[in-house]
Wavefront OBJ file of the C-alpha trace (Angstrom):
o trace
v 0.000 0.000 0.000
v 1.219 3.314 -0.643
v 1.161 6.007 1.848
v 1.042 10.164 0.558
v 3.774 11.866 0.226
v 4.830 14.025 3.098
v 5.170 17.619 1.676
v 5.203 19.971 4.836
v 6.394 18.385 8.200
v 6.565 20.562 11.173
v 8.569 18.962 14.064
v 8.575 20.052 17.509
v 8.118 23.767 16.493
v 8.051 26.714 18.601
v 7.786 30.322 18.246
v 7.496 33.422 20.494
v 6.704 37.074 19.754
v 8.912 39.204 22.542
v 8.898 36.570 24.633
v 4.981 35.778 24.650
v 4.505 32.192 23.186
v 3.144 32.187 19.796
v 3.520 28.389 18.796
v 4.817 25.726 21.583
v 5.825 21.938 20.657
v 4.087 21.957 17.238
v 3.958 18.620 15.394
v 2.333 18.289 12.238
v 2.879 16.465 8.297
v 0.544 17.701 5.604
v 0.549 15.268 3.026
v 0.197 15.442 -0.842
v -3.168 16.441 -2.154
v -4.728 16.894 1.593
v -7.093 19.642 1.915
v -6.796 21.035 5.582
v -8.794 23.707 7.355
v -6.236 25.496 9.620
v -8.910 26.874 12.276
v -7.990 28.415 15.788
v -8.991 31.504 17.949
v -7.467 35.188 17.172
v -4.228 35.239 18.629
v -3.492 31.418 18.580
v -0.698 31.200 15.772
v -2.927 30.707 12.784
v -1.362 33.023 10.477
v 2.070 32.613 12.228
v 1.991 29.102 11.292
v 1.637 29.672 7.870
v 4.194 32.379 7.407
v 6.819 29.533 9.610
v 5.814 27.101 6.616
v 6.270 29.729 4.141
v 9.914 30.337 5.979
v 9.084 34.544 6.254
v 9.722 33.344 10.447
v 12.422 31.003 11.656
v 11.390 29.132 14.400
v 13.022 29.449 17.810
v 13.128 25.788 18.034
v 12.227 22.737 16.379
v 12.684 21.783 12.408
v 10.295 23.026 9.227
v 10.197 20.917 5.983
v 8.918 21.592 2.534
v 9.135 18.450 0.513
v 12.496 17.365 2.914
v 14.283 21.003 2.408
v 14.267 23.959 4.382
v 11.156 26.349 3.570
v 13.373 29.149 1.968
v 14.810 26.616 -0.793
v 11.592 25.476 -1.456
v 9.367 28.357 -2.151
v 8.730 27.840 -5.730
v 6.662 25.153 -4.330
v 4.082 27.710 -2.455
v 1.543 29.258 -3.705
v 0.696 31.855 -1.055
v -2.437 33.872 -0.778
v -2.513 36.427 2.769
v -5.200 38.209 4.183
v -5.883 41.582 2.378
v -3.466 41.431 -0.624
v -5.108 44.551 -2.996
v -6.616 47.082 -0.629
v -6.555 49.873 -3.251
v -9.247 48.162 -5.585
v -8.975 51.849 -7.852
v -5.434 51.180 -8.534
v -5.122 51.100 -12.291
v -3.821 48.098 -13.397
v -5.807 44.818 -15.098
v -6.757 41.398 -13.736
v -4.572 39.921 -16.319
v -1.571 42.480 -15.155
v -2.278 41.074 -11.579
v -1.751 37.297 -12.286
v 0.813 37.677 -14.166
v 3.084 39.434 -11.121
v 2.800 35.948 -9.844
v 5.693 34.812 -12.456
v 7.903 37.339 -10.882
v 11.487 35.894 -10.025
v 11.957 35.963 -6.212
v 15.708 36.202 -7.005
v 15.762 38.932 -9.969
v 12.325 40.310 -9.714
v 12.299 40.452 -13.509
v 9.957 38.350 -15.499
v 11.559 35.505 -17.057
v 9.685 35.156 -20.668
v 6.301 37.971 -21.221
v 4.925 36.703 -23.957
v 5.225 32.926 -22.116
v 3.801 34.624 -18.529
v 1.130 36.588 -20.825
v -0.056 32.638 -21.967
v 0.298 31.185 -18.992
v -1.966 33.889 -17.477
v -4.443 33.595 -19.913
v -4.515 29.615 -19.511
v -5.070 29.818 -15.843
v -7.552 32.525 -16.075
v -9.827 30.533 -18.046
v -9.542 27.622 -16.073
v -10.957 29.690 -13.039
v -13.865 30.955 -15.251
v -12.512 34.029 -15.236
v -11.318 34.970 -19.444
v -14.055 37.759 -19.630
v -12.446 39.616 -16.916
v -8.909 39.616 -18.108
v -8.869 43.338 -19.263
v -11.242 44.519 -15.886
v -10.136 46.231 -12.791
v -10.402 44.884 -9.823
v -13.230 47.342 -8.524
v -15.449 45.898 -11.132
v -15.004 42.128 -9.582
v -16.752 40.674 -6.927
v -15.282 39.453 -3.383
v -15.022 35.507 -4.481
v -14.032 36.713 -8.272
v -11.044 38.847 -6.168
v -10.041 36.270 -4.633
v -9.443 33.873 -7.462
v -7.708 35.943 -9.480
v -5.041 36.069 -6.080
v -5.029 32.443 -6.417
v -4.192 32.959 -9.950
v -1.714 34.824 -9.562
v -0.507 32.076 -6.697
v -0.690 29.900 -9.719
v 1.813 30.787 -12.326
v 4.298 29.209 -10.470
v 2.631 25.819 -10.790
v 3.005 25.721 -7.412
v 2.497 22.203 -5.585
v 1.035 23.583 -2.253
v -1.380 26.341 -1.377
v -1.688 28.427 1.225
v -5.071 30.394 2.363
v -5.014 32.911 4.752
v -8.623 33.554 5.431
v -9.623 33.796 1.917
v -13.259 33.979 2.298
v -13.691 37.518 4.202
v -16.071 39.838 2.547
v -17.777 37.034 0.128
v -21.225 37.074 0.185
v -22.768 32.947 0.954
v -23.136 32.339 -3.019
v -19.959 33.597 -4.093
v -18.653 31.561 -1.101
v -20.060 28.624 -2.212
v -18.664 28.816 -5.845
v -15.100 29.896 -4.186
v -15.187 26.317 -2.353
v -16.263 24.746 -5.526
v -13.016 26.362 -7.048
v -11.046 24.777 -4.517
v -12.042 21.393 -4.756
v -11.568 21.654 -8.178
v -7.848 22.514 -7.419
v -7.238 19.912 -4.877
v -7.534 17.232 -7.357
v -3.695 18.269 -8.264
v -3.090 20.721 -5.504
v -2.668 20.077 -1.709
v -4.588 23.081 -0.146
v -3.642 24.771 3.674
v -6.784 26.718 4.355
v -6.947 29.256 7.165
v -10.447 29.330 8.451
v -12.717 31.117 11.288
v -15.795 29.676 9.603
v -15.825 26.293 10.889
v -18.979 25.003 9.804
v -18.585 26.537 6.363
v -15.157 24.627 5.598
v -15.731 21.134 7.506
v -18.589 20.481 4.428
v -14.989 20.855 2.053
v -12.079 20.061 3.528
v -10.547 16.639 4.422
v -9.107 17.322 7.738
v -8.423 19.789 10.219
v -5.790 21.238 12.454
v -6.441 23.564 15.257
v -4.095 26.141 16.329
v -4.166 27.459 20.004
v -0.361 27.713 20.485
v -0.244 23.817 20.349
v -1.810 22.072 17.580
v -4.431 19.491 17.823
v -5.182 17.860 14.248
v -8.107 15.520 12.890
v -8.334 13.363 10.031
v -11.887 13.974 9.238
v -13.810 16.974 8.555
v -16.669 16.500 11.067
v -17.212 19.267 13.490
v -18.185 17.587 16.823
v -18.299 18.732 20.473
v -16.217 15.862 21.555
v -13.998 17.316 18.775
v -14.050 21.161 19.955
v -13.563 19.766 23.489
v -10.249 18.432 22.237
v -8.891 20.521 20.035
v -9.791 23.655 23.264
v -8.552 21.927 26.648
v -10.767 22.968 29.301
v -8.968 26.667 29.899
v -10.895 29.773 30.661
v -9.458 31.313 27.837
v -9.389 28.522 25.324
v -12.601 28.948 23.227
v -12.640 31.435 20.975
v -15.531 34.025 20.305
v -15.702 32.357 16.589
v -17.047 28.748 17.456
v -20.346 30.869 19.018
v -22.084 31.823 16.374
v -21.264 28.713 13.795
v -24.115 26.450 15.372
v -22.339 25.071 18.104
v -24.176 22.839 20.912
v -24.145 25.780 23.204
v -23.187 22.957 26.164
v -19.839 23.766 24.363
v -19.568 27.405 24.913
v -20.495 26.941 28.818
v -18.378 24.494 29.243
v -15.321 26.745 27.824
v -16.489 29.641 29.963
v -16.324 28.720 33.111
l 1 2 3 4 5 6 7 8 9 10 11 12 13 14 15 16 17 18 19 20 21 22 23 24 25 26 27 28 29 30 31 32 33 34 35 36 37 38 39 40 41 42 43 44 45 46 47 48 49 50 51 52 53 54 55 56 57 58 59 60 61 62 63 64 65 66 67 68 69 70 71 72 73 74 75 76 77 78 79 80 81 82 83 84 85 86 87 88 89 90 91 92 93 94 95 96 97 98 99 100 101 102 103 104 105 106 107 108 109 110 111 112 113 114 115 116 117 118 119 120 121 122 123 124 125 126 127 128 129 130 131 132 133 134 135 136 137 138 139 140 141 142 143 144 145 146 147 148 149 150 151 152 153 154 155 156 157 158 159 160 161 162 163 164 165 166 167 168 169 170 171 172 173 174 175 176 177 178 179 180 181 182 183 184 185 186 187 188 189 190 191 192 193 194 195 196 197 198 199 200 201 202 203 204 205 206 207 208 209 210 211 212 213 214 215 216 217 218 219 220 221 222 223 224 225 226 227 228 229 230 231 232 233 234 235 236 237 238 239 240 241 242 243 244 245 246 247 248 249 250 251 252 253 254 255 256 257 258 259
């Protein structure tokens, strides 16, 4: 029988902000084509995670693995979409000018080939139902048709992992749904990190899920159970994070968290 291929392994990992623990003791492989929701309360290493994976923090302690090298050497390998990547929605510039910054160089910063990126662009574009768009600005998109043309961008590396941070704030239900559709549609060759408040939105998608209060606690299935918020938040008075309230929760859960 063949087991996945480990792409990301996390071992022992710990990280601290001016001394306040971020991260403590994390363990954690992500194998290939996994979809996993990375869900947590604000302030529990979420985002810090992912930017530890990415190799933009070093860990105090511990080892980080991309595909068995160090994240920094293996970056062509990420596709990386953060929180609030085009705030100035007026700028003047075109979808299709957008995706194709993804083909910058990280070394030169120069494209390697314009006429190849322009193609490339244009390919990946269409494949996210997006060709009528490629001349529009992004003030004339919606909130899910912004976001994929990020992950489009994320794309013209041919990137074997994705990264999500929070990707679904501002879209309205429907374009939500469609979004998740995209995403499943990528995972087929893609192994997709997805960082989540909406729990009950991403456990109908994803295949597992890892949750991030300084330690990590992580579950091969999707479900969202109480037994499972009751481990994944260890019975601390400040463990349960104002999220899980209004996602339809057994609100036994909440009280139990809050006292």
């Amino acid at each position: 029988m063949n087991h996945p291929q480990k792409l990301i392994e996390l071992q022992n990992v710990s990280f601290a902000y001016h001394q306040r623990s971020v991260l403590k003791h994390v363990n954690l492989s992500i194998c290939s084509k996994d979809y996993i929701a990375i869900i947590g309360p604000n302030g529990g290493g979420k985002t810090t995670l992912l930017k530890i994976i990415l190799g933009l923090l070093k860990p105090d302690s511990g080892n980080v693995f991309v595909k068995g090298q160090a994240p920094q050497k293996a970056s062509h390998l990420i596709g990386y979409v953060p929180q609030d990547v085009f705030s100035n929605r007026r700028f003047p510039i075109s979808v299709l000018d957008i995706v194709q910054m993804g083909a910058l160089s990280p070394k030169t910063y120069l494209f390697r080939s314009r006429k190849q990126n322009k193609q490339k662009a244009l390919k990946i574009l269409n494949q996210l139902h997006l060709s009528e768009y490629v001349k529009a600005g992004m003030e004339s998109l919606s909130g899910g048709q912004r976001q994929c043309v990020y992950i489009a961008r994320a794309l013209m590396t041919d990137p074997e992992i994705l990264l999500l941070d929070e990707p679904t704030t501002g879209i309205d239900s429907r374009g939500q749904v469609e979004f998740y559709h995209l995403l499943e549609e990528l995972n087929k060759t893609i192994t997709i990190v997805l960082v989540s408040h909406d729990m009950i939105a991403i456990s109908k998608h994803v295949k597992s899920i890892a949750c991030v209060n300084r330690e990590v606690y992580y579950h091969e299935q999707s479900e969202i159970s109480e037994s499972t918020i009751q481990s994944m938040y260890p019975d601390k008075t400040d463990a349960c994070p104002i999220e899980l309230i209004a996602h339809g929760l057994p609100h036994r859960v909440l009280q139990h968290h809050e006292h």
